[in-house]
N, C-alpha and C positions, 0 to 999 in steps of 0.2 A: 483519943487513942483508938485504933483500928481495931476491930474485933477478929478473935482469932477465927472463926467462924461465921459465913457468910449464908445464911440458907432462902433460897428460890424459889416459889412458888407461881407457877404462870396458870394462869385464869382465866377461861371463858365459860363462864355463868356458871360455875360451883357449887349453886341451890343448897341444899341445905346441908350438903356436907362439909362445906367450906369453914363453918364457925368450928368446929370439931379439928378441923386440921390446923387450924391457926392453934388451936388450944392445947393439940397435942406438941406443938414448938414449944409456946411461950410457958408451956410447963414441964422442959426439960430442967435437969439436974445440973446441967453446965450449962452456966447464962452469959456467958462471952460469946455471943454473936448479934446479927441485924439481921431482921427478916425482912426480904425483899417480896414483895407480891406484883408481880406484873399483870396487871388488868390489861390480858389480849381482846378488847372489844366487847366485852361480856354486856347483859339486859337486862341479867335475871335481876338484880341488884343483891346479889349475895356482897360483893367486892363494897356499895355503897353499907354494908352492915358494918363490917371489916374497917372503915372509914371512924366509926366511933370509937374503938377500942384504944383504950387509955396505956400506952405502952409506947415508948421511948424507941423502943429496939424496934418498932413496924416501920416499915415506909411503903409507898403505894408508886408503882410506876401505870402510866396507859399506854394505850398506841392502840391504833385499830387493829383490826383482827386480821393476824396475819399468820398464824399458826403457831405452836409449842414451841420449836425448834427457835422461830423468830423472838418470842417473848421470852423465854430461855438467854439468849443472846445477851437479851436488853437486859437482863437482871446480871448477867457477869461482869458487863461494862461499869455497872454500877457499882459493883460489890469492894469492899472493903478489905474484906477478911482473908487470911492465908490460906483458909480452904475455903471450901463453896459444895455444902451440900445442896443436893436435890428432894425438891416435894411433888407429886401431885397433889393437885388440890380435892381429892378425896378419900386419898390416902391416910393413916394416921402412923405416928410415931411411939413407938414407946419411951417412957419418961428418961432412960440410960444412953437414947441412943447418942446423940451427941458426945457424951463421956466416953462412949466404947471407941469411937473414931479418934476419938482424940488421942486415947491411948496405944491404942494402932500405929496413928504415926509416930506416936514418939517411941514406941517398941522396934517399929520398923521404919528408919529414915529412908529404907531403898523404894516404900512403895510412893505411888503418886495418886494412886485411886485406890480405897476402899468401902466394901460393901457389902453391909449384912446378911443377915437370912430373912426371911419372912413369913409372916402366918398371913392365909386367904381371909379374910371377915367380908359379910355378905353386907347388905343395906341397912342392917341394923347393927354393926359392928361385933357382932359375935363370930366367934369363930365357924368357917365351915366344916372343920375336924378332917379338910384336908393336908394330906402329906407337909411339915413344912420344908422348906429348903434351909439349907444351914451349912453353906460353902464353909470348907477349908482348906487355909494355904493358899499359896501364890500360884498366880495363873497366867498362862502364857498366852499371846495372839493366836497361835494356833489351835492352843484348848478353845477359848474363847468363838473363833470362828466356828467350830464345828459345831459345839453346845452352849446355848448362851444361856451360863449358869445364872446371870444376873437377874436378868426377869425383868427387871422395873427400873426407869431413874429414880424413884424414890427410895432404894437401897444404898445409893450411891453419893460417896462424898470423895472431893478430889480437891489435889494441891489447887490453885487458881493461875500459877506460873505453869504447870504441866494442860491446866485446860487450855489457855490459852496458845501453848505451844502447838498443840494437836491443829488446832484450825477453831476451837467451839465448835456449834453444833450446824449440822449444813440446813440452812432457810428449808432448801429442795426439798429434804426429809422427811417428809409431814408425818411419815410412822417408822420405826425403829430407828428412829434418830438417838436413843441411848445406847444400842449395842453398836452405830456405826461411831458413836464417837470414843467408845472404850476401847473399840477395836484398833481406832488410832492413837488411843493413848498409850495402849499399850505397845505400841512399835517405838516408843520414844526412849525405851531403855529396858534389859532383860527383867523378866518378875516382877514387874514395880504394881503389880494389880494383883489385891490379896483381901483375902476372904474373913470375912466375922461373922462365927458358925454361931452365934447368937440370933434369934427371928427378934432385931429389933424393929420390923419394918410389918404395918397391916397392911395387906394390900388389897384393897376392894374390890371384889367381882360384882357384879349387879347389872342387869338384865340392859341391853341399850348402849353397851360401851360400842365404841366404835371400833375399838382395838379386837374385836371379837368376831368379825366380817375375817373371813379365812381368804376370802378372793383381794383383802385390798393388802392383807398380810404378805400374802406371796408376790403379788406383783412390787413392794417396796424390797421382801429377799432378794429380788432380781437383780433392785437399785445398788445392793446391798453388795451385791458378789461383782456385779461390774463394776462398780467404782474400787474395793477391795483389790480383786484381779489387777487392777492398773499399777495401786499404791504397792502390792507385796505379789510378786507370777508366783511365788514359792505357793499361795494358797491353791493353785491346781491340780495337786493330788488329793487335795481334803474335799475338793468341791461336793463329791459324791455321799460321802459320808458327813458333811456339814447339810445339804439338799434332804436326806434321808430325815436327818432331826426335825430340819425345819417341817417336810412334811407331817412327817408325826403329829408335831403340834398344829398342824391345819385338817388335820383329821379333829384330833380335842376339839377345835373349834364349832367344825362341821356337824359333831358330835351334838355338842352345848344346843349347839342352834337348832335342835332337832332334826338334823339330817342325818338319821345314821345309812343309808343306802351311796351319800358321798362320803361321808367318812370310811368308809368301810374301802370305797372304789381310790380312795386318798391311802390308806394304810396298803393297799396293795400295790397301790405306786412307789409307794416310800421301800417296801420289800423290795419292787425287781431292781432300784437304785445302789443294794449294796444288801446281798441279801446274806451273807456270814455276819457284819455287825448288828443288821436285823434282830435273827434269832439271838444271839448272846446280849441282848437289852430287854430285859424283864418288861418296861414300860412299853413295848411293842406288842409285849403279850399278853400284858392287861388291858389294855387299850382291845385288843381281838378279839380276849373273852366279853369286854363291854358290850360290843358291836354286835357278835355273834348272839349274846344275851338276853337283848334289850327286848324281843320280842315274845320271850318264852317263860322265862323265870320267874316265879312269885315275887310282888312288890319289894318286901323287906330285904330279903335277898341281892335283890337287884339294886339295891340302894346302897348296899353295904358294899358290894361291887363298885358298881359305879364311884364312889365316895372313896375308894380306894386306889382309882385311878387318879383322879381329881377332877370330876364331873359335878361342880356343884351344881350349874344350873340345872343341871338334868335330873340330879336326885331331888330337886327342890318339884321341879316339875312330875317326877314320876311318883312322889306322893300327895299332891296332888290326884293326880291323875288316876293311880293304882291302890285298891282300895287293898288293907292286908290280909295275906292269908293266914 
């Protein structure tokens, strides 16, 4: 019999946070699913550990290393189950979260994708104590385009008849290949994408992501509004106000990585692009006191800032660095 529950995890070289993520699966509460793990090319031999675990419901897919988006793919072709959540592989789950989706959809037959809230945890799994996210309600293409509430694939579980319908995930995509494919999932029929204000989802910050280069960020946005542009022209009055968000969080980044002199030159870009919904977004204004901050303020202070914006790496860094007053 097919499990109702199909969940993905694509893999290249997962190191030592990998056993923790299998373990936050195969220790949920609802155990009607298959875990799929697609070893995209990986060396580290995290995936070769993964290989002994004594558990019925694992299977291991390979293929050379061909990117997320590709090994992603490979695990939907496979999958069994009527939905098809999403993992990173260093991400963790809470033990409910499978149960809260499931009841999701049977609450709501209209949606085809849901997905949680999430708490930040750093390298050693503990919380960063910043802000969590905790969507609610149903979300349209249009909200979606402009603010991508979602954050992460690993919040996200969907029908497997609706993923497939959309296209799957595009090879091309190597980064925000989850907000382009919810973006066309949710063209497939009104409200069908809806939110659980629960943070069942960790989602790891830690020094070296890739996804944390603000220059490779924006040029995939690009990918993002062109291709978008073609499938729906109605997204042409948001372009401005979806551009201004996206900047914002390429400042965060600029930020994180110790550049606050581009972040700052980034947050003022993001201003002249649309500068009424600017001011009425708090997050622009803490983001400026950050900026403006970072060079004057007593350590604790500045942490407590920072940390409020959602700057872990930098608070992690600036105690370090700043001894207190």
């Amino acid at each position: 019999m097919a499990p109702l529950f199909s969940v993905i995890i694509p893999v290249f070289n997962g190191g030592a946070y990998l056993d923790r993520t299998i373990a936050s699966v195969l220790g949920q509460t609802f155990s009607d699913f298959e875990l799929i793990l697609v070893d995209d090319g990986s060396t580290d031999g995290a995936v070769d550990r993964a290989r002994s675990i004594q558990d019925a419901r694992l299977s291991i897919l390979a293929q050379p290393n061909t990117g997320a988006p590709s090994a992603l793919n490979r695990g939907i072709a496979a999958a069994r189950g009527e939905y098809i959540a999403f993992l990173d592989s260093d991400d963790l789950w809470t033990p409910d979260k499978l149960e809260r989706h499931r009841e999701s959809f049977v609450a709501h037959p209209e949606a085809d994708l849901t997905f949680s809230g999430l708490i930040y945890i750093g390298p050693d799994d503990r919380s960063l104590g910043l802000p969590e996210r905790r969507p609610t309600g149903s979300f349209t293409f249009e909200q979606l385009f402009v603010d991508n509430v979602i954050g992460s694939s690993s919040v996200i579980a969907a029908r497997k008849q609706a993923v497939k319908a959309a296209g799957s995930f595009d090879p091309a995509m190597l980064y925000l290949f989850d907000i382009d494919l919810v973006l066309r999932m949710s063209r497939l029929r009104p409200w069908n994408v809806l939110g659980i204000p629960e943070p069942l989802t960790l989602y790891r910050r830690r020094p070296g992501q890739q996804t944390s280069d603000w220059r490779i960020i924006a040029k995939y946005w690009s990918k993002v509004v062109d291709k978008h542009r073609t499938l729906e022209p109605k997204i042409k009055p948001l372009e401005r106000a979806a551009q201004m968000n996206l900047t914002r969080y390429l400042s965060y980044l600029a930020f994180e990585q110790g550049d606050p002199s581009t972040a700052w030159s980034l947050l003022c870009r993001a201003f002249e692009m649309n500068p009424f919904r600017f001011t009425v977004d708090l997050r622009n204004w803490k983001l400026g006191s950050a900026c403006a901050a970072a060079s004057f303020l007593p350590g604790p202070f500045y942490c407590w800032l920072a940390t409020q914006v959602g700057l872990a790496h930098t608070v992690q860094r600036t105690v370090q660095r700043t001894p207190a007053s």
